[in-house]
C-alpha positions in Angstrom: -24.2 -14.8 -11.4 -20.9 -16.3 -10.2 -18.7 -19.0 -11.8 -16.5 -20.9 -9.8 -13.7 -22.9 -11.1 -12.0 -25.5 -8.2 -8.4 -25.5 -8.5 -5.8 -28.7 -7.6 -1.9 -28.0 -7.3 -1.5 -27.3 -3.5 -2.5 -29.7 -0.4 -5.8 -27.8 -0.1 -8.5 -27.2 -3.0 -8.5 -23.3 -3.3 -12.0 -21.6 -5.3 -11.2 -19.1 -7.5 -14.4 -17.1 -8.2 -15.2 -15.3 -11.2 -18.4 -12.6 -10.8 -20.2 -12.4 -14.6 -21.7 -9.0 -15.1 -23.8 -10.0 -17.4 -25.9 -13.7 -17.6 -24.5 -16.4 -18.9 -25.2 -20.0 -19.6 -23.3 -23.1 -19.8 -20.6 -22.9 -23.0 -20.5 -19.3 -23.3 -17.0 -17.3 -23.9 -16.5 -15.5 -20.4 -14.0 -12.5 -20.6 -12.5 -10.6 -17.8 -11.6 -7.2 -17.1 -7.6 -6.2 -16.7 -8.5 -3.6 -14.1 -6.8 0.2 -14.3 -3.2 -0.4 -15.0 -1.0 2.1 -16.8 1.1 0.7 -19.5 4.1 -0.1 -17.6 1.6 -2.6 -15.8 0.2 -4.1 -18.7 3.4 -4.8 -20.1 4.9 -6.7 -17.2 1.9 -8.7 -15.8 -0.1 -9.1 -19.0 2.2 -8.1 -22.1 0.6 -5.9 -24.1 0.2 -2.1 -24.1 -3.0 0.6 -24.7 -2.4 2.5 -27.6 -5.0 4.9 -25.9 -4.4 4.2 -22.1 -5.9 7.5 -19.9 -3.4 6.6 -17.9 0.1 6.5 -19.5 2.7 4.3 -18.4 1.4 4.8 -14.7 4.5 6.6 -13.7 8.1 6.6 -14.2 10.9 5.1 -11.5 14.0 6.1 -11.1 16.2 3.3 -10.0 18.4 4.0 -7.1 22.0 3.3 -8.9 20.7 6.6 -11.0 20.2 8.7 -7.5 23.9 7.5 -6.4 25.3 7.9 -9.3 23.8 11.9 -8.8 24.7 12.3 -5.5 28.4 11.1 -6.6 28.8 8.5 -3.8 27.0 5.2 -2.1 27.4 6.6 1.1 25.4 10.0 0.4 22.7 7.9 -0.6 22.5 5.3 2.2 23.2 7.4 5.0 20.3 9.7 4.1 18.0 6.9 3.6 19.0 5.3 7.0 18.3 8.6 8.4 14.5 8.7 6.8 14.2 5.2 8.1 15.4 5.8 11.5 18.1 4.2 11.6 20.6 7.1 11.7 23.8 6.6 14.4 25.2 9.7 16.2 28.6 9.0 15.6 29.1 10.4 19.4 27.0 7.4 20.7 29.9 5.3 20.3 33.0 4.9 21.6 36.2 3.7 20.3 37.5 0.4 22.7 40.9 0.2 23.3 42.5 -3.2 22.8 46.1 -4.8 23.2 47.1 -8.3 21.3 48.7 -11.1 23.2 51.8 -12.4 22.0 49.6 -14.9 20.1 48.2 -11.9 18.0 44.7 -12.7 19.7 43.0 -9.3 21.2 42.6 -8.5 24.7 39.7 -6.2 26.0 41.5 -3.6 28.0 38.3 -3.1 30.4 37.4 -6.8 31.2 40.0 -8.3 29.8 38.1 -10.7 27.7 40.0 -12.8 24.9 38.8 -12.2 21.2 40.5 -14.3 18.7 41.6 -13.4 14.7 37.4 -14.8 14.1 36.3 -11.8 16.4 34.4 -14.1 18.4 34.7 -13.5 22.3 35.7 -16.5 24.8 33.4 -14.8 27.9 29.8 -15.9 27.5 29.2 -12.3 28.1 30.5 -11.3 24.6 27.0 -10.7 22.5 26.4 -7.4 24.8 29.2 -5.9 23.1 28.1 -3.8 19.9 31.0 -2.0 19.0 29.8 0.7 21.6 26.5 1.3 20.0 24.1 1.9 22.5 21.9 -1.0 21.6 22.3 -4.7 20.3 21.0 -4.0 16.7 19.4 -1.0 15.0 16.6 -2.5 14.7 16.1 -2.1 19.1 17.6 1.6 18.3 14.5 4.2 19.0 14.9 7.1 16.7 12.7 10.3 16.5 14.3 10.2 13.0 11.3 7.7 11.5 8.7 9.9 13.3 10.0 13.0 12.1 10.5 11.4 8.4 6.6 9.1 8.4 5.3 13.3 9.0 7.4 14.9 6.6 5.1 12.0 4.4 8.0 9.7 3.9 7.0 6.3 2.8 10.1 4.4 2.7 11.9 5.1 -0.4 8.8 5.4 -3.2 11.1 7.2 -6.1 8.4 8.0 -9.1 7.6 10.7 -11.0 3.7 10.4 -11.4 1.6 9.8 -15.0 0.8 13.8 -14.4 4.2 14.9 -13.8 4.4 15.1 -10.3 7.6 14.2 -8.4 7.3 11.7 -5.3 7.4 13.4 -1.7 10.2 10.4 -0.9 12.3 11.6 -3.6 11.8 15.2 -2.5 13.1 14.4 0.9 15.6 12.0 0.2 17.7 15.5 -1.8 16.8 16.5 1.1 18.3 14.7 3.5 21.4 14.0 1.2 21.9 17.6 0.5 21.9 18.5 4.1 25.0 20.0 5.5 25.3 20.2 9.5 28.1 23.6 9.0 25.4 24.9 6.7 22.9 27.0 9.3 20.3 27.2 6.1 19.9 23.8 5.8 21.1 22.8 8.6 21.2 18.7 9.4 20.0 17.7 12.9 23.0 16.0 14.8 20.5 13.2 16.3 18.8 12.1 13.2 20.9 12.9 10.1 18.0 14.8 8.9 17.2 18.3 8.1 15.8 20.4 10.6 12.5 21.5 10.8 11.9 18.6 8.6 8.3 17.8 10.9 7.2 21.1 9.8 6.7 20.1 6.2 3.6 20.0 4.8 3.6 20.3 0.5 5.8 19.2 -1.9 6.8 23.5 -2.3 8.2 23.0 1.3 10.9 20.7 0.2 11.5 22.1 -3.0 13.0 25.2 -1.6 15.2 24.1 0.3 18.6 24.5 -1.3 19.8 22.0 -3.5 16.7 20.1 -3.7 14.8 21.8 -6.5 18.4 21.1 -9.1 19.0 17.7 -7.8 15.4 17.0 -8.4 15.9 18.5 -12.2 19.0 16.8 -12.6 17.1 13.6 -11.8 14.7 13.7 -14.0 16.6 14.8 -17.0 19.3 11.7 -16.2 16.2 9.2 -16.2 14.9 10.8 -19.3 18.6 10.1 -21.1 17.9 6.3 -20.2 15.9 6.1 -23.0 17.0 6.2 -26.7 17.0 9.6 -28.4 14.1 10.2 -30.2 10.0 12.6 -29.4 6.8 11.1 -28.5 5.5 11.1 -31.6 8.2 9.6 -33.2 7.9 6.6 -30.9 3.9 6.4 -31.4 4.5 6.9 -35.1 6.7 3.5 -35.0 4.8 1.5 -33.4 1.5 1.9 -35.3 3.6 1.1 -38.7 4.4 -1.9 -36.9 1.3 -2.4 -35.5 -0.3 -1.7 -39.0 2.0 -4.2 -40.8 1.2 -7.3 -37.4 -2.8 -6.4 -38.1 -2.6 -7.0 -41.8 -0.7 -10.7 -41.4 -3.2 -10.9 -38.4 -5.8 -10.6 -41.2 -4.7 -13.0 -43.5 -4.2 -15.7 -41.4 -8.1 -15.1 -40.3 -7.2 -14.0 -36.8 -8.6 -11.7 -34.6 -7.2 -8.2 -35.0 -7.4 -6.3 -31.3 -8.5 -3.0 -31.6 -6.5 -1.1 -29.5 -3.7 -3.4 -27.8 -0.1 -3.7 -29.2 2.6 -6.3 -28.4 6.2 -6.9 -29.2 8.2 -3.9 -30.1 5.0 -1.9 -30.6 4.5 -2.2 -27.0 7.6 -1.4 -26.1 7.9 1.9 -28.7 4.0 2.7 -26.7 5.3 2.0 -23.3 8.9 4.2 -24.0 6.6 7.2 -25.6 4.5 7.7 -22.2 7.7 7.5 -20.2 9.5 10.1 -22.4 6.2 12.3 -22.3 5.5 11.9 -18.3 9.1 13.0 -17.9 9.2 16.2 -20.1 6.2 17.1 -18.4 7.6 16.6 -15.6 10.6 18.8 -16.4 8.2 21.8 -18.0 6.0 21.6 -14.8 8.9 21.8 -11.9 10.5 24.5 -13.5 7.1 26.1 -13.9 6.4 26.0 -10.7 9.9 27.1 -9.6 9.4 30.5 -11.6 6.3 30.7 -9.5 8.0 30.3 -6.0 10.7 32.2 -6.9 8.9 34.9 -8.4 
């Protein structure tokens, strides 16, 4: 049976349309579902946490100030992701112009002698075709077998997580990758054209990446700097907090004659539930990289 509830507040009536699983009749309490969320979810859209959620927080980020802060500079970081985007520059595609000022201080292109002024704005009507020496306008006209190579290697665009199971995201896999790449290193050798590794098209697991060197620490080192984010403290210690609290909202919850949920927390509960999966998706996924780097090794 569906309900549908007309909504005003925009220029045109919109329907939003609520599908009853069960019947009901006119007056009756309807109820809907929150869908599968983890925890980290639940918090932010709907403010509450599952005490018992199957799935966990959902997965833990790590925010990109952590990874430059790791790779010890902003440039590290950008330049590989620009090279995963397909947007890395050859630095021999361009080409240095050489420019004398007037006695005014204004420059003067030495090859068409066009005027450019302190604003770096170009008298000729002509001056928008010149980038600087790039060989196109933007980078976003640039063509770059970089993205191809990247989007195979299973890049999608900068996706940094570490999974409610443990696993590490493929994006943060290559972006050590790519960062870690040296082009006078001939085992891991960076490809002049794209800023990437080479061979990088040839990757198909997670293991593939892993081995190459420096990845497998800088992935460590990641996830043990996102795990010292958090306050110091176990899993259980956290869970153990917030049901006291919980315990102690549930009883005033009872006195007051108000409904007592069963297996949602809010507040700091929440926050104690939600900061307990993060710590425990992280140690796990610590234990199970360096598991499975005994294993390659091996």
């Amino acid at each position: 049976k569906e309900v549908s509830t007309v909504i005003a507040g925009s220029s045109s009536l919109k329907t939003l349309r609520l599908i009853a699983v069960n019947c009901a009749k006119k007056g009756d309490e309807l109820f809907n579902t929150f869908g599968e969320h983890g925890n980290s979810a639940l918090l932010h859209k709907y403010g509450f946490c599952e005490t018992d959620n199957a799935l966990g927080c959902g997965g833990v980020t790590v925010p990109v100030d952590l990874l430059i802060e790791l790779l010890g500079n902003p440039l590290v970081y950008y330049e590989a992701f620009a090279a995963l985007e397909g947007g890395f520059i050859d630095e021999e595609d361009f080409t240095e112009e050489e420019t004398t000022e007037d006695e005014n201080g204004d420059e003067i292109d030495d090859d068409d002698d066009d005027v450019k002024n302190k604003n770096g704005k170009k008298d000729d009507d002509d001056a928008k075709k010149h980038n600087g020496g790039a060989p196109w306008e933007t980078l976003t006209d640039a063509v770059s077998p970089g993205a191809a190579i990247a989007a195979a290697a299973g890049w999608c665009g900068g996706v940094y997580e570490i999974s409610d199971n443990g696993t590490v995201s493929r994006d943060l896999l290559l972006l050590f990758a790519t960062a870690l790449a040296d082009p006078d290193d001939g085992s891991h050798e960076m490809d002049g054209k794209t800023g990437l590794p080479t061979g990088l098209e040839t990757v198909k697991h997670d293991d593939d990446v892993l081995v190459l060197p420096g990845v497998a620490e800088a992935t460590l080192a990641a996830i043990k700097a996102r795990l010292s984010l958090l306050p110091v403290g176990t899993v259980q210690g956290d869970l153990k907090k917030a049901k006291q609290l919980q315990a102690k909202c549930m009883s005033k919850q009872s006195e007051n004659g108000s409904s007592v949920p069963k297996h949602g927390v809010t507040g700091i509960a929440a926050a104690l539930v939600l900061r307990a999966n993060e710590r425990l998706t992280l140690e796990k996924a610590f234990e199970g990289l360096v598991e499975k780097l005994t294993r390659l090794t091996a």
